[in-house]
C-alpha positions as CSV (number, residue, x, y, z in Angstrom):
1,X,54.5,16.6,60.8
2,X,57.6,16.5,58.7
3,X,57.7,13.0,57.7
4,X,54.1,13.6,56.8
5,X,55.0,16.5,54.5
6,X,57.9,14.7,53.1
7,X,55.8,12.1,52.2
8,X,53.3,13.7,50.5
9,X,56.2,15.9,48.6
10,X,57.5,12.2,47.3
11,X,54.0,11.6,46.3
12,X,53.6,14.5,43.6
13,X,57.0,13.2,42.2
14,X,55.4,10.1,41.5
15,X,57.5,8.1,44.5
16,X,55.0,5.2,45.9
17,X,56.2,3.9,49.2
18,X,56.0,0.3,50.6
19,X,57.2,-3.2,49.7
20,X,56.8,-4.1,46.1
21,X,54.1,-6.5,45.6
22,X,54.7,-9.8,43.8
23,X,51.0,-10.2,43.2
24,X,51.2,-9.3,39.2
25,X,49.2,-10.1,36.7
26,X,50.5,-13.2,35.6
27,X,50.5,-14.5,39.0
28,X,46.9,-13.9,39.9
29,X,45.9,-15.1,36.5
30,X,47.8,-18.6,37.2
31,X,46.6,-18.4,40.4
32,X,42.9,-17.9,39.2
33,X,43.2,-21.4,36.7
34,X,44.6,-23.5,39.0
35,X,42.3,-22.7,41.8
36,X,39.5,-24.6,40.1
37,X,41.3,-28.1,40.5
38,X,40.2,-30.4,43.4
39,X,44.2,-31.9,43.6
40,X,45.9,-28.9,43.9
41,X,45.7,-26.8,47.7
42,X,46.1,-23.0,48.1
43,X,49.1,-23.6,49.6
44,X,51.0,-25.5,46.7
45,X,49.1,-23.6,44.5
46,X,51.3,-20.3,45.8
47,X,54.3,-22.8,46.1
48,X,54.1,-23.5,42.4
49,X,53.7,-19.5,41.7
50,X,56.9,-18.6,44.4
51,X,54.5,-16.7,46.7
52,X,53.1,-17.1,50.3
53,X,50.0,-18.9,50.8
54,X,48.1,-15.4,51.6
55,X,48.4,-13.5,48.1
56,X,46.1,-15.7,46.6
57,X,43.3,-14.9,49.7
58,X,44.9,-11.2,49.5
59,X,44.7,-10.7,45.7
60,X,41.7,-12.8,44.4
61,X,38.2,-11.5,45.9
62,X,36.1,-14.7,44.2
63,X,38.9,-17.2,45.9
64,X,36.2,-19.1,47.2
65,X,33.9,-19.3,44.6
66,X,36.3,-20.9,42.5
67,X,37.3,-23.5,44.9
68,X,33.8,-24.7,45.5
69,X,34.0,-26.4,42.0
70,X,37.4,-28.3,43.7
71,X,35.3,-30.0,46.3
72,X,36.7,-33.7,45.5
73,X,33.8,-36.1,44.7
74,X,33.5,-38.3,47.2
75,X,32.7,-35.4,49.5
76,X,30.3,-34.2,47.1
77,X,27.7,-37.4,47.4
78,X,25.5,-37.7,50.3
79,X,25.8,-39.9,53.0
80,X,24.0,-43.1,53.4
């Protein structure tokens, strides 16, 4: 029960707990136009922003939404 109490004391000073996030702004907006282009994957999309693979799923709720407009084009056509 103390740590509880002394966490909630930290609270009404205005002290957050936890890991800083690195998921600001600026990287979810990057994150958000680059997701729309067929040659570029999640995963060197967060290597380009210095972040793991997971903030963009984490941080961006319409993720897949914008990839469906990176399906490449030859995928895109039906089959013969």
């Amino acid at each position: 029960m103390l740590t509880n109490e002394g966490l909630a004391a930290a609270r009404e000073r205005g002290r957050v707990g936890g890991r800083p996030s690195v998921a600001t702004e600026e990287v979810i907006r990057a994150a958000r136009d680059l997701l729309p282009d067929p040659g570029r994957s999640i995963t060197s999309i967060a290597k380009l922003l210095g972040v793991s693979p997971g903030t963009p799923y984490n941080h961006i709720s319409d993720l897949r939404e914008l990839r469906v407009g990176a399906v490449p084009r030859q995928l895109d056509a039906p089959a013969k």
